[in-house]
N, C-alpha and C positions, 0 to 999 in steps of 0.2 A: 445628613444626606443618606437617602434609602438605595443601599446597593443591591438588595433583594429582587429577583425577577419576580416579578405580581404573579400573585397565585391564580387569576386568569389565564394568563399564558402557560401556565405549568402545568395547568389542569386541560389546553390548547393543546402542549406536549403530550400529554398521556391518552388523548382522544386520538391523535395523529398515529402514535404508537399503538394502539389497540387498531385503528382501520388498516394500518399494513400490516399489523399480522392476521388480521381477519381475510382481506379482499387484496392486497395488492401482493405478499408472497407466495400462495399459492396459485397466482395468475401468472406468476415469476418463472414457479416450478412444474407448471404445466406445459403438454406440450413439449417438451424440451426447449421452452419457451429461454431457460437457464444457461442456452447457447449466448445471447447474446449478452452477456455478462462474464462466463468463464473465458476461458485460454480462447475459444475461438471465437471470440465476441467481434474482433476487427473483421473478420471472415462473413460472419454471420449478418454481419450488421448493410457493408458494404457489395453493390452489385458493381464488380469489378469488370465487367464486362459491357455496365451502361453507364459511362462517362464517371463511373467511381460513386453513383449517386448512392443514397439509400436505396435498402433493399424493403420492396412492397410490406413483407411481412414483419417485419423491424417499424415500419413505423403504423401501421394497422395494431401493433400491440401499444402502443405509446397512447392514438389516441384509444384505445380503450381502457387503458390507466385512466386517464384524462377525464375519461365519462364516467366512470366509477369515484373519481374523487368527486368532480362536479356534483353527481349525485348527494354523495355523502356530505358535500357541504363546506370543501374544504379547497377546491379547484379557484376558488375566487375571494378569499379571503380578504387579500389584500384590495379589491377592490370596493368603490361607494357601492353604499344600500340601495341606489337606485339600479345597479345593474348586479342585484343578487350577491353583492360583497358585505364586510364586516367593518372595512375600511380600517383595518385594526393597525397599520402606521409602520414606521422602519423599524421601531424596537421591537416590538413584535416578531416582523420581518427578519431581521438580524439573529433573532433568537430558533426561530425557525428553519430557516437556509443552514446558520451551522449544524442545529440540533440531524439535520436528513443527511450533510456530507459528510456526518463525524461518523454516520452507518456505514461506509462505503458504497463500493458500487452495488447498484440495486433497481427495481423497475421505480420503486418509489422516489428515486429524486437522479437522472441521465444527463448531469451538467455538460453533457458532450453535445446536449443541443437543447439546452435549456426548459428541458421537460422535467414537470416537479408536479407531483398531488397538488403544491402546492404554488400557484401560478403568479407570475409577474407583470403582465399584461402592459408594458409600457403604452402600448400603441393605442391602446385606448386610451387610456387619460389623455393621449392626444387630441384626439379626437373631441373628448369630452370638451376640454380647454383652448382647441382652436378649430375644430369642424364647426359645418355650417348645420341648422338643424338638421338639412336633407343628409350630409353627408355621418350628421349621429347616427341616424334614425337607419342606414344602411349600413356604414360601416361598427360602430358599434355591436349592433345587433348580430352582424353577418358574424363578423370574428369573434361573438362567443357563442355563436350557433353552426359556428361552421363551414357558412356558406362563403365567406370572405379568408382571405389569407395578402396580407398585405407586407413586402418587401420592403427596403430601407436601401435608399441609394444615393449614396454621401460621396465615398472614395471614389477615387478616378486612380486610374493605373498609374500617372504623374502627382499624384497628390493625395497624401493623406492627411496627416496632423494639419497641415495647410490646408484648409477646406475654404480656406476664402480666397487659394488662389487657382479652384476650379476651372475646367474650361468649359465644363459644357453651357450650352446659352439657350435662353429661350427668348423668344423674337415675337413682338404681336403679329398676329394671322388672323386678318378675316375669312371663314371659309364657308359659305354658301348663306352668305349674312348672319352667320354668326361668329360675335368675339372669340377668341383663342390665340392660342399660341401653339408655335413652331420649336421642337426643340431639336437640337443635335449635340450628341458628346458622347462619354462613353462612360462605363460605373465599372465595378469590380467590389467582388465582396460583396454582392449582393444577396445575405444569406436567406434561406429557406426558397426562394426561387424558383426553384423546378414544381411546387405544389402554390404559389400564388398567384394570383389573379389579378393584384393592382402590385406597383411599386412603387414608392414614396420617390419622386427625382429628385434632388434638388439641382436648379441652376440659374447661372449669374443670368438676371435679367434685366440689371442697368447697377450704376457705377465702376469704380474701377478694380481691376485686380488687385487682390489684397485685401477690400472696404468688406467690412461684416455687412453692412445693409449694401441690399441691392442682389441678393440670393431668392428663389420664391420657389418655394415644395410645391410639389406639380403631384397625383394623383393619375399616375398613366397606366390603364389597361394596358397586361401582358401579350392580350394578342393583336393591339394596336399595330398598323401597316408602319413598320419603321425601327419596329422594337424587336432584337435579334440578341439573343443571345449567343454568344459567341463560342465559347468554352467552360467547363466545369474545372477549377483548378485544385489538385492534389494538394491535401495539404499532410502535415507532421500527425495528424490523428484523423483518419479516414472514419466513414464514408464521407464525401463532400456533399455540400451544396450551396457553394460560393460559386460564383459565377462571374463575370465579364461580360458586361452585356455593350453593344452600340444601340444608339438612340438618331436614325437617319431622317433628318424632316418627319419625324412623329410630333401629329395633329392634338392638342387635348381644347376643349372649351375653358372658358373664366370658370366655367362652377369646377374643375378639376384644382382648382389653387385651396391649396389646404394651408389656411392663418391668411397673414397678411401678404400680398404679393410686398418683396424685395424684404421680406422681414421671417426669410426659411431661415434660419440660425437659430431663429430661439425654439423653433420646433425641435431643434438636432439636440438643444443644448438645456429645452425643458427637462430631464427628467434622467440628466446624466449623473447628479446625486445621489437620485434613491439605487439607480441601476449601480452604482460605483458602491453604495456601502452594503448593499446587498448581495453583490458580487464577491466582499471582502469577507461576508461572513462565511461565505461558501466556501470560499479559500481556505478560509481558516479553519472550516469542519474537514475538510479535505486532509491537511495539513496534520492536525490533530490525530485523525484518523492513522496515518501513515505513523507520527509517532509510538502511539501508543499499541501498533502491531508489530512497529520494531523492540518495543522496550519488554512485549511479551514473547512476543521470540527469542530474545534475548537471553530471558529469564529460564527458557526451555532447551532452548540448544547448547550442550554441552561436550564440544571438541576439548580432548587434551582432558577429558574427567572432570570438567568445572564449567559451570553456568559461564556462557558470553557478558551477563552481566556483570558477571567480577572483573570486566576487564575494565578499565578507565579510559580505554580507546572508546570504547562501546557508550561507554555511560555519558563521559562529558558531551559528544557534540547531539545525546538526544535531551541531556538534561539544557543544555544550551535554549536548541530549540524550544522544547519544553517551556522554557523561563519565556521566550520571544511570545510565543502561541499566548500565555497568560496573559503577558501586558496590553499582545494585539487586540484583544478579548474586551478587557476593559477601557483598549481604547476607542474599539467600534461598537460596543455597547452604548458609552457615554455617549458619541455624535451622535448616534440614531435616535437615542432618548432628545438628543438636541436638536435634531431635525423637526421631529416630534411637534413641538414648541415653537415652530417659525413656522413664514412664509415659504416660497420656493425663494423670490427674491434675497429674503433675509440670510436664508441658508446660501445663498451664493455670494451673498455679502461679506456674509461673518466666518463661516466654519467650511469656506469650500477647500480650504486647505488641510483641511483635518480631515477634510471625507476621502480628500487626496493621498494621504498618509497612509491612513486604512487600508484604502484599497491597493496600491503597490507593493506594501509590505506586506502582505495579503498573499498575494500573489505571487510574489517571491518567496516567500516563506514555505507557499504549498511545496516550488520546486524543489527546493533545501530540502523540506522535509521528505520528500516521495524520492528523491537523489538519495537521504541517509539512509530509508527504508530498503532501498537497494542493495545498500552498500552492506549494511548489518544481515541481512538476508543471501549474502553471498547470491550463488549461480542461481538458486529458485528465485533469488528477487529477480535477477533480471530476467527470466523468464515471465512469460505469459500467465502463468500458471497464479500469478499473482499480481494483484490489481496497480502495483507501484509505478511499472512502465505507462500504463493506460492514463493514470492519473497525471504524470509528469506531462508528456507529453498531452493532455487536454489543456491542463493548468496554463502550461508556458506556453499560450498562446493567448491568457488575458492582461500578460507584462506589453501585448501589443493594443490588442482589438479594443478593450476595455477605457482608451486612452493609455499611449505607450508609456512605461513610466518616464521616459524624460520628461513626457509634456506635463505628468502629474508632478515632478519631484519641483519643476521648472517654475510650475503655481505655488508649490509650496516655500521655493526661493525668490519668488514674487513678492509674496507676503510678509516674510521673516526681511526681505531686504527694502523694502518698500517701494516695490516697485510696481503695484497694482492699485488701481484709482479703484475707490469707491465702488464703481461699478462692477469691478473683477477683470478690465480688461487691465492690458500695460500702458505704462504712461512713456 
């Protein structure tokens, strides 16, 4: 067995590395462009004055990251060669996302709202694998040109991990002789929001509370008569743009149903793999990162006339970490290479408990790690001054969003106890 990263991707790494020190650092450090990165990055970033959203000039510099990587060839990577991608798969991916979080913070890769040179694009391969030709040929198109920005609205204020026991509904509606439907309920956590223009519904449109089938993704224009956002909600790493929206008697047609009416689940649930072990790599660049700034600080500060090093307070819980970061490494290398190798199906079959692994342990790991970077960095860790609080606080918010880990740990004692059919659901 070959544990070597392919010398395409390594040679991937050094291209990636050579474009952000050409075009995306000094796009950083212009400007005082460098505000939203340093101590006053949460200041700079968020317009505290208009409902906590982003601030205009915070994300005008993102998309022009964005066009600059695209340019260069590296914005869509992960996407098929029909839509100007390399299609280059999760191992790749995996190698990538760590390789940008293990820089810190930087314009090149802003995990605080999933902006990277280097793009994930779920929502297309949605599209790709269950839009209708009309709605490729718009949505597709729009959201990597721009002209589309398309919302995800799953949660409801009463339910989260429970998604099957939704309330909002959607009702057949004829309205001026045409098919449609009538929806009412409510989302929350609808991120990116305040800048899009469709949002993915989903809602129960026949069987019972509880039943996976009998959910159907609806495609609802934002400024549709009925659709109200409500409030922007504060969260633990500012600025927002989670929202709470109501959905009052909002009209959409049949061609608004994006997949199979009563079969929204597998749209939620296509493409929560690649997102969960790509997520995990991130973590764990993050993670790493944070270590190995404590183990050089460590090395340099010298209270009491001796390197903090020498202490075994100091050393054990980063050599700890250290040993965890290694294992987690090869152990979200190895399923991504496995992913690789399957279908989506088979990967939900075989190895969704291993993607599950990954990515919690991932994810906790970051916090451990950005908590000890603290801790070894005395008062300037917990200061602003240094990226550890920014990172914790982003991080310990995908132990929820990401799938919370009970529901991940829950699959993984699903499997280990045999309590999951064939299918992946419980029996």
């Amino acid at each position: 067995m070959d544990f070597r990263i392919p010398e395409w991707i390594e040679k991937k790494l050094e291209d990636i590395d050579e474009f952000i020190a050409r075009e995306i650092k000094p796009l950083e450090l212009e400007s005082d462009n460098i505000r939203f990165f340093d101590h006053r990055r949460e200041h700079a970033r968020t317009d505290w004055e208009n409902q906590g959203l982003p601030r205009k000039e915070w994300e005008d510099l993102l998309r022009e990251m964005r066009r600059r990587a695209d340019a260069a060839g590296f914005l869509r990577l992960a996407l098929p060669k029909d839509y100007g991608g390399e299609e280059i798969g999760n191992l790749a991916m995996a190698i990538i996302r760590e390789h940008l979080a293990a820089k810190g913070l930087g314009l090149h890769n802003d995990l605080q709202n999933e902006s990277s040179i280097v793009g994930n694009f779920p929502q297309v391969l949605m599209f790709r694998d269950f839009g209708t030709e009309a709605q490729k040929q718009e949505f597709i198109n729009g959201m990597l040109e721009g002209t589309h920005r398309v919302a995800f609205g799953l949660t409801e204020p009463d339910h989260g991990s429970d998604a099957t026991w939704m309330e909002t509904r959607g009702e057949k509606c004829v309205r001026d002789g045409v098919d449609g439907w009538l929806i009412n309920g409510e989302k929350m956590w609808n991120t990116g929001l305040h800048v899009a223009n469709y949002d993915m519904v989903f809602a129960r449109t026949s069987g019972k509370d509880g039943a996976a089938r009998g959910i159907t993704c609806f495609l609802v224009p934002t400024d549709a008569e009925g659709f109200k956002i409500e409030e922007y909600l504060w969260t633990f790493n500012m600025p927002t743009d989670h929202p709470r929206i109501s959905l009052t008697d909002v009209w959409v047609p049949d061609t608004a149903i994006l997949g199979e009416p009563d079969e929204g689940l597998a749209l939620a649930q296509h493409f929560v793999h690649e997102n969960r072990i790509r997520q995990a790599a991130s973590s764990l660049g993050a993670a790493q990162y944070c270590i190995d700034e404590a183990a050089a600080y460590a090395r340099r500060r010298k209270p009491f006339g001796k390197p903090l090093a020498q202490n075994q307070a100091i050393q054990f819980p980063l050599a700890e970490l250290h040993t965890e970061a290694a294992m987690l490494r090869a152990l979200i290398l190895q399923t991504a290479w496995e992913m690789d190798q399957m279908t989506h199906r088979e990967v939900a079959l075989k190895i969704s408990d291993r993607v599950a692994m990954c990515n919690y342990r991932a994810n906790r790991l970051c916090c451990e790690a950005a908590d000890r970077a603290m801790q070894v960095h005395g008062g300037m860790g917990y200061s602003r001054h240094k990226p550890f609080e920014h990172i914790y606080r982003h991080h310990r918010r995908y132990r929820i969003t990401e799938g919370a880990e009970e529901i991940q740990i829950r699959k993984v004692a699903g499997h280990l106890f045999g309590y999951m059919s064939r299918g992946g659901s419980e029996k």
